[in-house]
Residue, then its C-alpha position, 0 to 999 in steps of 0.5 A: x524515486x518519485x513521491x510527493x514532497x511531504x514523503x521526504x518531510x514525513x521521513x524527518x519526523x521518523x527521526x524525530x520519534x516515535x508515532x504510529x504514522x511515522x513508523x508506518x512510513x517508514x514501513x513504506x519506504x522500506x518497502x519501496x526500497x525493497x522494491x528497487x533492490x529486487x528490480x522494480x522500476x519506477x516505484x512510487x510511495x504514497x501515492x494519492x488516487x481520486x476518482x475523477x481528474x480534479x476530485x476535490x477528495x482522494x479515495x485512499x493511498x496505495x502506500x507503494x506502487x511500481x510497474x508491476x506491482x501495487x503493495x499495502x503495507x501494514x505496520x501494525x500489530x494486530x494482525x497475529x490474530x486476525x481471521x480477516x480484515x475489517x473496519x478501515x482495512x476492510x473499505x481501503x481493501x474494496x477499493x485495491x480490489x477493483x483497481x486491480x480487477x479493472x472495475x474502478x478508473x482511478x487518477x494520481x493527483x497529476x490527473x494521471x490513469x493508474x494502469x492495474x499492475x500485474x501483482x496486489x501484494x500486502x505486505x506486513x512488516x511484522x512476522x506472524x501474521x495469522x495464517x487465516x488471515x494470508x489465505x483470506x487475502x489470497x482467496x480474495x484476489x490478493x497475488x501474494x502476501x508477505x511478512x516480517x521484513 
């Protein structure tokens, strides 16, 4: 499964204990897995994207991405009551919106294209997400919303 080198070291350090990060990793590899059990193929965790080949800075990371699908994952606890998202969420979500409707060329850190998948998913590892919050997403372009795996 491709990843960068630091996903295996940031898989070590959950054993270790404890933190949000690595708790949020773990989510990702999770759902990475998830991914491959369901079919997927060439599935990606932590995926850095720049705006240019050789950007000194990237824009933000899509946690997992596969042939077909391009999945946020969030592993946080604050979304139960949440009506939309904001802040941080808000800006990375901007970004995944334009990658997915074609508007923003963006590259891995191999100066590759990433080609648009056919699915935007957000997947929340926490049941309970606020259902104002689900159809927000959906009604913002998001292709599927899934919780509380």
């Amino acid at each position: 499964m491709p990843g960068e080198k630091e996903k295996l070291n940031e898989i070590a350090d959950i054993e270790k204990g404890g933190s949000s990060k690595a708790k949020h990793e773990y989510a990702e590899v999770r759902t990475a897995l998830d991914a491959l059990e369901s079919g997927q193929l060439n599935v990606k965790i932590g995926t850095h994207i720049f705006a240019s080949i050789g950007a000194s800075g990237n824009l933000t990371e899509i946690d997992v991405l596969t042939q077909d699908e391009m999945i946020e994952v969030k592993s946080g606890g604050k979304y139960n009551d949440a009506k939309k998202l904001s802040g941080r969420d808000y800006d990375q979500f901007l970004i995944f919106r334009d990658i997915f409707n074609g508007k923003r060329k963006v590259f891995d850190s191999h100066g590759n294209l990433i080609v648009p998948p056919k699915k935007w998913v957000y997947q929340f590892r926490m049941p309970n997400i606020d259902p104002k919050l689900k159809k927000w997403l959906l009604d913002k372009g998001v292709t599927e919303v899934r919780e509380g795996k």
